[in-house]
PQR file with spaces between the fields and no chain letter, atoms N, CA, C, O and H, PARSE charges and radii, in Angstrom:
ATOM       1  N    UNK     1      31.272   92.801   83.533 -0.4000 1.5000
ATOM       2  CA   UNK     1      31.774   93.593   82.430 -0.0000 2.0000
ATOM       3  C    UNK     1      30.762   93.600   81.285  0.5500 1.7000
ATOM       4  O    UNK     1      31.092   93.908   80.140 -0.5500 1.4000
ATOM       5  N    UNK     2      29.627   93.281   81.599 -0.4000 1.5000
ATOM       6  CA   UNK     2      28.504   93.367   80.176 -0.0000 2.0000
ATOM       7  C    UNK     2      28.153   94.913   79.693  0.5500 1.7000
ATOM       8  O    UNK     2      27.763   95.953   80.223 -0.5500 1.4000
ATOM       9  H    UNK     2      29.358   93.031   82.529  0.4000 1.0000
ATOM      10  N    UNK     3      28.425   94.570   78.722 -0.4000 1.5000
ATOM      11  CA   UNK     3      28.047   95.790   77.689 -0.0000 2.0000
ATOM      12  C    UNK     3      29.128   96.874   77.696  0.5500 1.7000
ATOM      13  O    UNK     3      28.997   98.094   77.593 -0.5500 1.4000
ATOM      14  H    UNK     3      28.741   93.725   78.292  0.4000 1.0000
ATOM      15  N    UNK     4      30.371   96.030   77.863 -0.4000 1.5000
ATOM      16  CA   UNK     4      31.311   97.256   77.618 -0.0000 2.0000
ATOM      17  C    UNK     4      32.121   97.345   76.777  0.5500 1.7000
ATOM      18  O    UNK     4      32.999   96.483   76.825 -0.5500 1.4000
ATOM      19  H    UNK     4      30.477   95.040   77.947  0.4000 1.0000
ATOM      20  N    UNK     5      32.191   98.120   75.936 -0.4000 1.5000
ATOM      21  CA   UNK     5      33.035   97.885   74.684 -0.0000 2.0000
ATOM      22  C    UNK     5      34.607   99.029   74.352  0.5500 1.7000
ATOM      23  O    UNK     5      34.587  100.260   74.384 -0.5500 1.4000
ATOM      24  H    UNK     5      31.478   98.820   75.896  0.4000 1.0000
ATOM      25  N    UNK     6      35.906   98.092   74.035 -0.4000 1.5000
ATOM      26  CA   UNK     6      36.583   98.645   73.890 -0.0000 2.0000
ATOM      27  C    UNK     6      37.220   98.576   72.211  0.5500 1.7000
ATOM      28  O    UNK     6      37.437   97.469   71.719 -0.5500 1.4000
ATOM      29  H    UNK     6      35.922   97.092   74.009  0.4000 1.0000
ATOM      30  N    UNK     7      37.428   99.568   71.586 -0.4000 1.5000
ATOM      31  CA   UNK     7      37.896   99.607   70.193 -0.0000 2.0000
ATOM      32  C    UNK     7      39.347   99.350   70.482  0.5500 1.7000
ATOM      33  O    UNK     7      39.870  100.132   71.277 -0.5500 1.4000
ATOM      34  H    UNK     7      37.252  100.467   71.986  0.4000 1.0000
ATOM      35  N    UNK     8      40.350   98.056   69.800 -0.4000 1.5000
ATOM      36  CA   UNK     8      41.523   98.042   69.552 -0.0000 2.0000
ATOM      37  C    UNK     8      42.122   97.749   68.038  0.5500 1.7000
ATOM      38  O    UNK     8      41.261   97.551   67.182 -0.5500 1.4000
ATOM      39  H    UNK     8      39.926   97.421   69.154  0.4000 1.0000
ATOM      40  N    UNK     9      42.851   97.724   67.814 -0.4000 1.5000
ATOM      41  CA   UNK     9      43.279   97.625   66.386 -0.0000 2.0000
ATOM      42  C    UNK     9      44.719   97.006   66.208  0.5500 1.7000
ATOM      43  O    UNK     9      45.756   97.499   66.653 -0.5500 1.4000
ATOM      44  H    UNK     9      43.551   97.885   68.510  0.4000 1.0000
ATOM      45  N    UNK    10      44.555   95.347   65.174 -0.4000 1.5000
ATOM      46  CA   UNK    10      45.548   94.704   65.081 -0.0000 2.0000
ATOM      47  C    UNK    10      46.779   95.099   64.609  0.5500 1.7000
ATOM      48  O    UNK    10      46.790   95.877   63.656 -0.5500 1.4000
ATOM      49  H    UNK    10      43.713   94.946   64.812  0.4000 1.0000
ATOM      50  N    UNK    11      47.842   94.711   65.093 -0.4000 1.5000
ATOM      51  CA   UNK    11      49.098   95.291   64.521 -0.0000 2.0000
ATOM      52  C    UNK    11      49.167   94.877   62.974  0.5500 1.7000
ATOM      53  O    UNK    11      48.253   94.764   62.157 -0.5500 1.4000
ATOM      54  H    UNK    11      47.834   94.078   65.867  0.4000 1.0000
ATOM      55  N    UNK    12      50.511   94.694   62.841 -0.4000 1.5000
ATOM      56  CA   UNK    12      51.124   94.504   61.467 -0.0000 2.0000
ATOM      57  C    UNK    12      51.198   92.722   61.392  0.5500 1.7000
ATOM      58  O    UNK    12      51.136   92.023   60.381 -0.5500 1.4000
ATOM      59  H    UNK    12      51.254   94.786   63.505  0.4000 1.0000
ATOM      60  N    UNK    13      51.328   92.348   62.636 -0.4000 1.5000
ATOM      61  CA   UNK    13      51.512   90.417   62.543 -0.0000 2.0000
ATOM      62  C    UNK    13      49.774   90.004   62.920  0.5500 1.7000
ATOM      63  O    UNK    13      49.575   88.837   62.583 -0.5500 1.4000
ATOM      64  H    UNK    13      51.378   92.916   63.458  0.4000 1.0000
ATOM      65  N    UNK    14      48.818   90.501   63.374 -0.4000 1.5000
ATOM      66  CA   UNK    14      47.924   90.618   63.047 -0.0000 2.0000
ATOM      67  C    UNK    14      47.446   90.305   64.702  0.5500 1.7000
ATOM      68  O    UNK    14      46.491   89.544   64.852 -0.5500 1.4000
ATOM      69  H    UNK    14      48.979   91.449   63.647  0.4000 1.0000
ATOM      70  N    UNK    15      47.984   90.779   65.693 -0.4000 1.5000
ATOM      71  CA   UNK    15      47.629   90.479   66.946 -0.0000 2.0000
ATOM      72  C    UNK    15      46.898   91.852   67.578  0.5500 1.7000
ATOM      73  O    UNK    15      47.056   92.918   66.984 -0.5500 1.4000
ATOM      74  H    UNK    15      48.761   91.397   65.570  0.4000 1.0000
ATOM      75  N    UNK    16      46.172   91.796   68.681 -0.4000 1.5000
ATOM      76  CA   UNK    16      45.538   92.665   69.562 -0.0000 2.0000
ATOM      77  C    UNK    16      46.030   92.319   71.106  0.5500 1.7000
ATOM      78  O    UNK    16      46.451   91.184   71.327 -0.5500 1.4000
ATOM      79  H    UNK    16      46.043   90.930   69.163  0.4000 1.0000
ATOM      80  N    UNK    17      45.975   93.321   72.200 -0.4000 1.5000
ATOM      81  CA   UNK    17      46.301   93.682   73.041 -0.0000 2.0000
ATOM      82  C    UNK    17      45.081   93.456   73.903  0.5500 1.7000
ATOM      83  O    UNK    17      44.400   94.473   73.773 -0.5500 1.4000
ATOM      84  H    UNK    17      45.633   94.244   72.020  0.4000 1.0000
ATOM      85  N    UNK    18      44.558   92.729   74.610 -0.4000 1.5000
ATOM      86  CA   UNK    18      43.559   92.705   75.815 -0.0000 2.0000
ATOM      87  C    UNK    18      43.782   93.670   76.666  0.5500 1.7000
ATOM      88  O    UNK    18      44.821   93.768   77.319 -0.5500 1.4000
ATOM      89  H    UNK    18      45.111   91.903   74.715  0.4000 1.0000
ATOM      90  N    UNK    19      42.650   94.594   76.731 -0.4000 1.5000
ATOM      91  CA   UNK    19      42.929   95.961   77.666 -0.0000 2.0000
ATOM      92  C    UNK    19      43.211   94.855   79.125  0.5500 1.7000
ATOM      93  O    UNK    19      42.961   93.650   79.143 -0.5500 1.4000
ATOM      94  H    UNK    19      41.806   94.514   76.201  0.4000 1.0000
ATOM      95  N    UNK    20      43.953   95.908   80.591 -0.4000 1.5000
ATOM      96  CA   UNK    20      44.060   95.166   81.573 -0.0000 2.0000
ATOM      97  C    UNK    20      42.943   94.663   82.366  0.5500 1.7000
ATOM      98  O    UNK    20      42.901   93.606   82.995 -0.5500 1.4000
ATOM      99  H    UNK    20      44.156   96.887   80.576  0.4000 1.0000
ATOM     100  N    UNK    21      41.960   95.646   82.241 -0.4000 1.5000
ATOM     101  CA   UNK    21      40.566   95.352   82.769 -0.0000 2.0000
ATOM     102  C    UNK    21      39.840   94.611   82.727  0.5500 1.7000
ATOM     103  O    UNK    21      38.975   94.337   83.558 -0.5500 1.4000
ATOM     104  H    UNK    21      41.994   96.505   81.730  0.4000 1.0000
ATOM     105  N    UNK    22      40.249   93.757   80.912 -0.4000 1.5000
ATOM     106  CA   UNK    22      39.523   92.386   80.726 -0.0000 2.0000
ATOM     107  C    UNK    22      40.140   90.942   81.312  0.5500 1.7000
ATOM     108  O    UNK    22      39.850   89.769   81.549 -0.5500 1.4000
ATOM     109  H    UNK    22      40.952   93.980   80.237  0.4000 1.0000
ATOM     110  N    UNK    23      41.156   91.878   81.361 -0.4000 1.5000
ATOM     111  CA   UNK    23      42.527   90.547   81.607 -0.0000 2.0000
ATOM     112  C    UNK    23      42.147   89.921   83.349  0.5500 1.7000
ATOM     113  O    UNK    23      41.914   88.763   83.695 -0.5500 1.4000
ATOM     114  H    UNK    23      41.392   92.831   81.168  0.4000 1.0000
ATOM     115  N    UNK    24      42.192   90.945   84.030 -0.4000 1.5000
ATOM     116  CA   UNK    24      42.269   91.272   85.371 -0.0000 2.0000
ATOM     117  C    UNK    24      40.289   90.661   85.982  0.5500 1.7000
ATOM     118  O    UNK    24      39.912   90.162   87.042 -0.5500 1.4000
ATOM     119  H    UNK    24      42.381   91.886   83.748  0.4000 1.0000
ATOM     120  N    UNK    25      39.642   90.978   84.910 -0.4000 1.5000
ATOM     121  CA   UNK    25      38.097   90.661   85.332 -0.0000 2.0000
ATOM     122  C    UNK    25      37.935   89.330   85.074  0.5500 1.7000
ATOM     123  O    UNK    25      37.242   88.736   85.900 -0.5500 1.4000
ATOM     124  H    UNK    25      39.948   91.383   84.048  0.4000 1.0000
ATOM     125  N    UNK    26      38.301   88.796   84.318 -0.4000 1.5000
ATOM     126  CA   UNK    26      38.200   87.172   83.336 -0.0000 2.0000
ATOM     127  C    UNK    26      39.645   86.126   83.746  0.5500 1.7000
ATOM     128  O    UNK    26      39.779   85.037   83.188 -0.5500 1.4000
ATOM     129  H    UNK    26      38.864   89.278   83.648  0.4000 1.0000
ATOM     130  N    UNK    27      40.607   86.612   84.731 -0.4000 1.5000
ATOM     131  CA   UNK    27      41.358   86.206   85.184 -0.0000 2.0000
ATOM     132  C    UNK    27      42.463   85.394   83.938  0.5500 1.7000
ATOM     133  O    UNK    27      43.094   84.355   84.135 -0.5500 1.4000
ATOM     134  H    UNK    27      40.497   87.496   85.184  0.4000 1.0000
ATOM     135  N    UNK    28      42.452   86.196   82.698 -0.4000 1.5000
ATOM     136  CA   UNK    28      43.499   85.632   81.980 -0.0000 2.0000
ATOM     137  C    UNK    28      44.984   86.581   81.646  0.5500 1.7000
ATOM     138  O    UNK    28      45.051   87.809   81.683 -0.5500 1.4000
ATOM     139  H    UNK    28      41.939   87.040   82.538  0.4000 1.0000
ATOM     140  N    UNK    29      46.028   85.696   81.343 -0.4000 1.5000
ATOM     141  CA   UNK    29      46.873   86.649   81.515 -0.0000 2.0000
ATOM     142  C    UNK    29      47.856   86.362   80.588  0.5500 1.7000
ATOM     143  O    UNK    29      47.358   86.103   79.492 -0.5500 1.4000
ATOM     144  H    UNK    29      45.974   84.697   81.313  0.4000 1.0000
ATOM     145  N    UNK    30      49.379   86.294   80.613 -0.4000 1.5000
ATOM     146  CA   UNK    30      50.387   85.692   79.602 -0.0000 2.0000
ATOM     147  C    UNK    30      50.443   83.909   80.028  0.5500 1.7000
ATOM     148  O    UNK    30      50.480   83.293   81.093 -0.5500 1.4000
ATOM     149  H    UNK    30      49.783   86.504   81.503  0.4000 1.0000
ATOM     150  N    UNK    31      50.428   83.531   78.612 -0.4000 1.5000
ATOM     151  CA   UNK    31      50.443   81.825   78.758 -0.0000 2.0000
ATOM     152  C    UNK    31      48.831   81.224   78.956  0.5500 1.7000
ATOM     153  O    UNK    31      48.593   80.036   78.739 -0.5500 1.4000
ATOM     154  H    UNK    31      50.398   84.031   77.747  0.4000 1.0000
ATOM     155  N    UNK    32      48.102   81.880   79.254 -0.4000 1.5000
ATOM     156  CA   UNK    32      46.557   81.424   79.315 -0.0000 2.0000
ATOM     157  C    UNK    32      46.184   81.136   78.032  0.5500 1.7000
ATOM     158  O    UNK    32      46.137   82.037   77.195 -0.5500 1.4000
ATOM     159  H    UNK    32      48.296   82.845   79.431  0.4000 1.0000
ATOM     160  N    UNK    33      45.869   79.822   77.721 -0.4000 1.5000
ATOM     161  CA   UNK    33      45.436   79.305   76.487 -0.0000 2.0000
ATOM     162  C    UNK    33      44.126   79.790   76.116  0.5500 1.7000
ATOM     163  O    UNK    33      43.387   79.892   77.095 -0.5500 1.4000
ATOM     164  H    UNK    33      45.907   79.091   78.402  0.4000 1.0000
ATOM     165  N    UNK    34      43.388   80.257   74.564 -0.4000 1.5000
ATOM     166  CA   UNK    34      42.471   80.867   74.815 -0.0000 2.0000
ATOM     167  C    UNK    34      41.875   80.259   73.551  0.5500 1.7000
ATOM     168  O    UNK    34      42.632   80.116   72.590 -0.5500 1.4000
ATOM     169  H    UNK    34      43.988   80.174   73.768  0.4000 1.0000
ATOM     170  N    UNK    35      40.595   79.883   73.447 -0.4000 1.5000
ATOM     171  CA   UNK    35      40.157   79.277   71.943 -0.0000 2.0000
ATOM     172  C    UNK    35      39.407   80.917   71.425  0.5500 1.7000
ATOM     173  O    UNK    35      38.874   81.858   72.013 -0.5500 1.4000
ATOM     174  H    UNK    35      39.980   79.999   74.227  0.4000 1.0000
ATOM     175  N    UNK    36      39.767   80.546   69.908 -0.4000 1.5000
ATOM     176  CA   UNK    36      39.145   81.352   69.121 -0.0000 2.0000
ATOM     177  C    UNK    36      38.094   80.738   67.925  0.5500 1.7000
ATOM     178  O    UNK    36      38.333   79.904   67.051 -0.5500 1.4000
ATOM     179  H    UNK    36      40.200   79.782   69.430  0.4000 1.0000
ATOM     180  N    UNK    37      36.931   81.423   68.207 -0.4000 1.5000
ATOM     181  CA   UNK    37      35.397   81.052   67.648 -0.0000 2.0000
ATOM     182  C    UNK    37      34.992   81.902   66.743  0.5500 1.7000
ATOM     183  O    UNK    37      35.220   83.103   66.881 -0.5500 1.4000
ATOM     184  H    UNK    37      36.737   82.101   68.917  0.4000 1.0000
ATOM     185  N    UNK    38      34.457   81.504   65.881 -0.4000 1.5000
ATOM     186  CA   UNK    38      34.007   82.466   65.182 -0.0000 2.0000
ATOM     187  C    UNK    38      32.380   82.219   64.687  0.5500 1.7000
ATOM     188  O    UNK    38      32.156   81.069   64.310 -0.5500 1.4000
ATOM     189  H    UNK    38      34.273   80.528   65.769  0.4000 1.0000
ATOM     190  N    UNK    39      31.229   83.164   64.649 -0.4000 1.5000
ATOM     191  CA   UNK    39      29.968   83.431   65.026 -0.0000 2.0000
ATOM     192  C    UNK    39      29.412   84.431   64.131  0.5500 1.7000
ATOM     193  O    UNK    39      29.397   85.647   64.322 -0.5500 1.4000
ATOM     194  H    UNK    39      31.411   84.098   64.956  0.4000 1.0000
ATOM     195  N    UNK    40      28.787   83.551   62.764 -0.4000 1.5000
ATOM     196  CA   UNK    40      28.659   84.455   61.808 -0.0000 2.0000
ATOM     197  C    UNK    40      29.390   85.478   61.471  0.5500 1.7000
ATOM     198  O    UNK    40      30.345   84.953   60.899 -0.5500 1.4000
ATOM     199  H    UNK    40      28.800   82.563   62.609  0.4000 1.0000
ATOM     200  N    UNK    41      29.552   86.609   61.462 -0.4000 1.5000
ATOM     201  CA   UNK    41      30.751   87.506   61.237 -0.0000 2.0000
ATOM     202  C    UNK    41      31.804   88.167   62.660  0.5500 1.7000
ATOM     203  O    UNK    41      32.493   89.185   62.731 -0.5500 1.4000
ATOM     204  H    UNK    41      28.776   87.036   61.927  0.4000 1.0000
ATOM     205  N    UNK    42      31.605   87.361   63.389 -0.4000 1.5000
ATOM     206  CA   UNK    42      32.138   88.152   65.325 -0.0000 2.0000
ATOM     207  C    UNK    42      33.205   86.890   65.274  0.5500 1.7000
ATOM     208  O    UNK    42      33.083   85.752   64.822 -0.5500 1.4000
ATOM     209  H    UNK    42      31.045   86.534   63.332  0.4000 1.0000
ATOM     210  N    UNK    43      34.282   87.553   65.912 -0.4000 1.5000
ATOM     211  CA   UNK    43      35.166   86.402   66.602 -0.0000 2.0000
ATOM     212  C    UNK    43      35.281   86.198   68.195  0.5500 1.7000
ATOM     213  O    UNK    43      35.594   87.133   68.932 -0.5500 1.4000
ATOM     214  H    UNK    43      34.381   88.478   66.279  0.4000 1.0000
ATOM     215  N    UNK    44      35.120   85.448   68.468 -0.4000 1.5000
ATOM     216  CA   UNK    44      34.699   85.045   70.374 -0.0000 2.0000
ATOM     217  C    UNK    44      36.094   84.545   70.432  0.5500 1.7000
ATOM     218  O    UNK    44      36.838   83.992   69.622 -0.5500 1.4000
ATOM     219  H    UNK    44      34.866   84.688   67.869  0.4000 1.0000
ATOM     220  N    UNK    45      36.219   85.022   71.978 -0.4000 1.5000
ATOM     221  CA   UNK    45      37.970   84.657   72.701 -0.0000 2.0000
ATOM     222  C    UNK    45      37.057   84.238   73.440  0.5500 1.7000
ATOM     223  O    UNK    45      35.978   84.801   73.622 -0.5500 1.4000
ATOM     224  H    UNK    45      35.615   85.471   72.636  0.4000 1.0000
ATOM     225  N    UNK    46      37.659   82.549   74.236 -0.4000 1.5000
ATOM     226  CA   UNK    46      37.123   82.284   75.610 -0.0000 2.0000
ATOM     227  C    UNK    46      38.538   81.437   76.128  0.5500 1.7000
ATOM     228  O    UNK    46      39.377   80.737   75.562 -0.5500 1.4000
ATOM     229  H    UNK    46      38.535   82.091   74.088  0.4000 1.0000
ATOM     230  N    UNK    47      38.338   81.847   77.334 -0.4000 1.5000
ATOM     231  CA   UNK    47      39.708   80.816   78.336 -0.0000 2.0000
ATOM     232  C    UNK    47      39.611   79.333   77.482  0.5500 1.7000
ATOM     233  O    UNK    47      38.522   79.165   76.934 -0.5500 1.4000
ATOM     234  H    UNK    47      37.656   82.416   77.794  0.4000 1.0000
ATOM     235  N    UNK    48      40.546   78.313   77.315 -0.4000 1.5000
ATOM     236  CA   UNK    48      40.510   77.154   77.087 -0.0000 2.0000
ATOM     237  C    UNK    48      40.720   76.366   78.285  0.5500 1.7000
ATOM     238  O    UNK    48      41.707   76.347   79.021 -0.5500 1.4000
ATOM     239  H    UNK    48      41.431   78.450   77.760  0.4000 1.0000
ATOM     240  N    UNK    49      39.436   75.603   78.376 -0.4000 1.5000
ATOM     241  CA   UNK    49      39.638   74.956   79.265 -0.0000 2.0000
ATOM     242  C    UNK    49      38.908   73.264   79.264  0.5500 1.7000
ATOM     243  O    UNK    49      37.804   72.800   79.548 -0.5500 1.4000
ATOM     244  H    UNK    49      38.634   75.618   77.778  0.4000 1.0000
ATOM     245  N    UNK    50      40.102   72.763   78.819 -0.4000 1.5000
ATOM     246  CA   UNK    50      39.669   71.409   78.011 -0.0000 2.0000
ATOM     247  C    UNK    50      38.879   70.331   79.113  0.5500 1.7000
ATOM     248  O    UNK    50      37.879   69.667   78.840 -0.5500 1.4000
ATOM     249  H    UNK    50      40.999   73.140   78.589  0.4000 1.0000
ATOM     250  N    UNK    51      39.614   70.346   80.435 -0.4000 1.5000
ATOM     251  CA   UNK    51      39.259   69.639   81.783 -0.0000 2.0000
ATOM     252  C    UNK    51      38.363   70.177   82.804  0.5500 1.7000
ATOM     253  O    UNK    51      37.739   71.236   82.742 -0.5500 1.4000
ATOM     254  H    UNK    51      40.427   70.886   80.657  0.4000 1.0000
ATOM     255  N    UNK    52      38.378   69.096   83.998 -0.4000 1.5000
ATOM     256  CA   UNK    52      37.152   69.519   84.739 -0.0000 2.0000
ATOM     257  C    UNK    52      37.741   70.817   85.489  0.5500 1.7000
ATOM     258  O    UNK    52      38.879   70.697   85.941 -0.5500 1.4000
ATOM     259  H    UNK    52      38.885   68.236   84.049  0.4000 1.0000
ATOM     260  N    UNK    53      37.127   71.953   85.651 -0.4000 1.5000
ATOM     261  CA   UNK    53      37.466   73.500   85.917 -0.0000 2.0000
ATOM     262  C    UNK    53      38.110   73.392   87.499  0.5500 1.7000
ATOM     263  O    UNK    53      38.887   74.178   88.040 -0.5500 1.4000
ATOM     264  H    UNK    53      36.202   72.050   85.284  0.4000 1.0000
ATOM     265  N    UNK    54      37.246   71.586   88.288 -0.4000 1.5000
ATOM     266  CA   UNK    54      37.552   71.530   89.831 -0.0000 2.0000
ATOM     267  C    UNK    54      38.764   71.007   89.964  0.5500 1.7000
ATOM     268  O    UNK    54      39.327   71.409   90.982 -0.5500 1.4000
ATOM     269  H    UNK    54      36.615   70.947   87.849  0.4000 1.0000
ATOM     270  N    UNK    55      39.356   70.291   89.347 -0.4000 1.5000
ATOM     271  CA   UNK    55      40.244   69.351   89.398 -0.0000 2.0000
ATOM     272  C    UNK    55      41.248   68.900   88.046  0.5500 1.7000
ATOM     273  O    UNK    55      41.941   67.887   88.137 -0.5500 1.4000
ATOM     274  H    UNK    55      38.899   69.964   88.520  0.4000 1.0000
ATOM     275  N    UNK    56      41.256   69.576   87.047 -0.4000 1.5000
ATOM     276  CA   UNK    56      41.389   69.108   85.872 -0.0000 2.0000
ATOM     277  C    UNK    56      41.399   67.790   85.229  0.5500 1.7000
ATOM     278  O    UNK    56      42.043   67.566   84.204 -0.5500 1.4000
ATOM     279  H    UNK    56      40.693   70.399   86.973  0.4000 1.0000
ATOM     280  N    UNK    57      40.515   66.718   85.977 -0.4000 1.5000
ATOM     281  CA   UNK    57      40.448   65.626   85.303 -0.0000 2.0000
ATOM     282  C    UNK    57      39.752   65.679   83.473  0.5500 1.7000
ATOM     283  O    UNK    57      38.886   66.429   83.021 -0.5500 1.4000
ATOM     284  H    UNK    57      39.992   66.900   86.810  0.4000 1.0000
ATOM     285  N    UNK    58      40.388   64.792   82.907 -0.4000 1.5000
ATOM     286  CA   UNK    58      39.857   65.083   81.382 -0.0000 2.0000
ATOM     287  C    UNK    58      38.770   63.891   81.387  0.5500 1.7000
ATOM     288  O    UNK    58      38.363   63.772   80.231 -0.5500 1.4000
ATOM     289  H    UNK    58      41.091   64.183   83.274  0.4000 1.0000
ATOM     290  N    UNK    59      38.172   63.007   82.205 -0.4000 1.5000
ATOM     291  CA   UNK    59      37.420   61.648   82.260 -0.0000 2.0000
ATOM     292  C    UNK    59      35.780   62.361   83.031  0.5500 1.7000
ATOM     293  O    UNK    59      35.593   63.238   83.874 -0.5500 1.4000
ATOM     294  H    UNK    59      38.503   63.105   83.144  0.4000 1.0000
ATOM     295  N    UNK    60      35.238   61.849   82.575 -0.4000 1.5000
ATOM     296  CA   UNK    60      33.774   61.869   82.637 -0.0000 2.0000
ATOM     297  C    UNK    60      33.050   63.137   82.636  0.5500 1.7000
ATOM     298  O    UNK    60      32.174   63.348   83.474 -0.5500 1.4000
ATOM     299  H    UNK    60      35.390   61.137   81.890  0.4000 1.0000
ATOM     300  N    UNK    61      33.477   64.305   81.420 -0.4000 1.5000
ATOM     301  CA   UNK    61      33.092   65.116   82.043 -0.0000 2.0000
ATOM     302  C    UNK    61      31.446   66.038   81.447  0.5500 1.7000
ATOM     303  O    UNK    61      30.924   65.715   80.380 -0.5500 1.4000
ATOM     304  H    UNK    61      34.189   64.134   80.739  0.4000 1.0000
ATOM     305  N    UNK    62      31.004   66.868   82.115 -0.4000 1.5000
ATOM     306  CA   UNK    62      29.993   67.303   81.726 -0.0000 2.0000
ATOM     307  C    UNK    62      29.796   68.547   81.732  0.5500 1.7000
ATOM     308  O    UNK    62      30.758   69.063   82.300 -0.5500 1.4000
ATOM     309  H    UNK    62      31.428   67.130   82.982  0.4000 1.0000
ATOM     310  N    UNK    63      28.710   69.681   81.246 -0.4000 1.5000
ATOM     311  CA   UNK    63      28.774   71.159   81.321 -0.0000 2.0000
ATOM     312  C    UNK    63      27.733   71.503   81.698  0.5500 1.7000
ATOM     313  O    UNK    63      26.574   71.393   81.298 -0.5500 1.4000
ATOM     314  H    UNK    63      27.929   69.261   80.784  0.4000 1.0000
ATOM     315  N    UNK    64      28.399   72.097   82.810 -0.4000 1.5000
ATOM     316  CA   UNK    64      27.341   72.806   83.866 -0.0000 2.0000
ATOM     317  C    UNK    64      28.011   74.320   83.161  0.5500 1.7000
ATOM     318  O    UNK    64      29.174   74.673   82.968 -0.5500 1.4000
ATOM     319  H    UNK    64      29.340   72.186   83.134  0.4000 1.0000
ATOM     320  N    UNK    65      26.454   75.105   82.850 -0.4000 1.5000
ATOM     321  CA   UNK    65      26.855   76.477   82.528 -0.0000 2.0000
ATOM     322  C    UNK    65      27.896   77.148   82.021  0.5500 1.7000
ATOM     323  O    UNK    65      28.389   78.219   82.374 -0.5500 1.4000
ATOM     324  H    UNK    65      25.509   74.818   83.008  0.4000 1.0000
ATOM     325  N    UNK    66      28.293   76.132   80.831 -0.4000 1.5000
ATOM     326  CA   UNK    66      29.585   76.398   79.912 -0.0000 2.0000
ATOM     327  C    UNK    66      30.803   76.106   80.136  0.5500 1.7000
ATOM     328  O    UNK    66      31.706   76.323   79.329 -0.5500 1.4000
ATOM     329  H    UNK    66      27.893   75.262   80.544  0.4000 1.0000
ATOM     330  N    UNK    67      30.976   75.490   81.457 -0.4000 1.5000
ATOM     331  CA   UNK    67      32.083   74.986   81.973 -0.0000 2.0000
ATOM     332  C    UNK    67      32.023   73.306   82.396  0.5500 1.7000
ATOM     333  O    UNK    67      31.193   72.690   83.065 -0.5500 1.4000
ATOM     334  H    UNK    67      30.242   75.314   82.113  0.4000 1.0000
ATOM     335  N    UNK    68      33.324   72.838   81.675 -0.4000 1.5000
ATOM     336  CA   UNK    68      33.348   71.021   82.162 -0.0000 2.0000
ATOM     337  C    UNK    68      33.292   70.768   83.692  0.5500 1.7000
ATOM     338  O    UNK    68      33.990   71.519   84.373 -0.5500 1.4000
ATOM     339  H    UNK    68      33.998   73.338   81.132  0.4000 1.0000
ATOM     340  N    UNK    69      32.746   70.056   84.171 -0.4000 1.5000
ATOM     341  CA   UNK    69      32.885   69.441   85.355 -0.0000 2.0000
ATOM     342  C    UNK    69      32.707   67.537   85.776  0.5500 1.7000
ATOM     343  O    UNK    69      31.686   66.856   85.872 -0.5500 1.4000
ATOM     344  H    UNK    69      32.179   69.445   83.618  0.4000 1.0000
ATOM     345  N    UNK    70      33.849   67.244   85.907 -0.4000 1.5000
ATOM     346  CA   UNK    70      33.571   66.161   85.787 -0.0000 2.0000
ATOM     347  C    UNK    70      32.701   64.929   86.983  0.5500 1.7000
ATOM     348  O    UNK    70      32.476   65.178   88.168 -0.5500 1.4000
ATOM     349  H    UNK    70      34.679   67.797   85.829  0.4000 1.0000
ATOM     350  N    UNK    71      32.371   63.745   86.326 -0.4000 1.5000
ATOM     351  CA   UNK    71      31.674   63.133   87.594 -0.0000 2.0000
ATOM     352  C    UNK    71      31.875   62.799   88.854  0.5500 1.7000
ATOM     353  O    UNK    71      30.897   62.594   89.573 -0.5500 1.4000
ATOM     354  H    UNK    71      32.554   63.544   85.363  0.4000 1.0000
ATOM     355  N    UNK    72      33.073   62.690   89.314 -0.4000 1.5000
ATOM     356  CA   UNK    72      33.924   62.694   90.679 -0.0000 2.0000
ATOM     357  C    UNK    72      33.431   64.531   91.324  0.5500 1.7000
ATOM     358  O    UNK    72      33.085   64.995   92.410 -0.5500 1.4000
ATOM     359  H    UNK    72      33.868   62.856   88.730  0.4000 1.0000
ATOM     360  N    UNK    73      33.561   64.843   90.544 -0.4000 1.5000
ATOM     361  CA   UNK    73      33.521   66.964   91.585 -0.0000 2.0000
ATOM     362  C    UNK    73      32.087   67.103   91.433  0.5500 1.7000
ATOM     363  O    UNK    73      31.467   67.640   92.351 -0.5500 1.4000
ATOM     364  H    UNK    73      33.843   64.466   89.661  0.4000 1.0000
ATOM     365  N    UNK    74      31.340   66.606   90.181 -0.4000 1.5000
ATOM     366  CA   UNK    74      29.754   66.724   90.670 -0.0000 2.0000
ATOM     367  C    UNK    74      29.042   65.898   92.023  0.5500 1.7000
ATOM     368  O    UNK    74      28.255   66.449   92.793 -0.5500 1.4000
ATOM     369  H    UNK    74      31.844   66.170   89.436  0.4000 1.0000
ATOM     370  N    UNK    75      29.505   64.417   92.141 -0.4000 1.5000
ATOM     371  CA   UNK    75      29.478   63.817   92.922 -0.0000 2.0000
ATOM     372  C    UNK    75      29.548   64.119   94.994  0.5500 1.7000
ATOM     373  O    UNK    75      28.823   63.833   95.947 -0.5500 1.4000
ATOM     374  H    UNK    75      30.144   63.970   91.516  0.4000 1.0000
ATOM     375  N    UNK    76      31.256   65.044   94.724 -0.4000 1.5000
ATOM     376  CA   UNK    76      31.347   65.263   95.729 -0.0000 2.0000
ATOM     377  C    UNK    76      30.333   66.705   96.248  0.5500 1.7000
ATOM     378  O    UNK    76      30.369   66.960   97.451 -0.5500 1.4000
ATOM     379  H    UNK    76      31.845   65.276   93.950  0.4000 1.0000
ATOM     380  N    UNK    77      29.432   67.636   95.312 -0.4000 1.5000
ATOM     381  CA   UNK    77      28.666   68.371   95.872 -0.0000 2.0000
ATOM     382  C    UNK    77      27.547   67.806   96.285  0.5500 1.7000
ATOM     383  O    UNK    77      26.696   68.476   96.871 -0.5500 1.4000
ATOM     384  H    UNK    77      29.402   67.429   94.334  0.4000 1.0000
């Protein structure tokens, strides 16, 4: 999905609507926890994902390419 841009506009409680395409490409949906960043003047949505992505252990973990993985699931590759 790089370089594609969709214009939406917050309601009145101050929320936006994820077109389905982003939802459906990035595999998030209702109840998907999502952190919000903010980047000089841009606000970044990313999945929250506090544990290891293989197993959700929260103990030893490390980031391979923006995602936790912990030492037991690095181990077993």
């Amino acid at each position: 999905m790089e370089g594609t841009s969709i214009v939406r506009c917050l309601d009145q409680l101050g929320r936006i609507c994820l077109p389905s395409e982003y939802k459906e490409t990035l595999d998030v949906g209702a109840g998907t926890p999502l952190a919000i960043l903010t980047e000089d003047e841009n606000i970044i949505l990313q999945k929250y994902e506090p544990g290891c992505v293989i197993c959700g252990s929260l103990y030893g973990l490390k980031n391979f390419k923006g995602k936790n993985v912990c030492s037991k699931c690095i181990s077993d590759f």
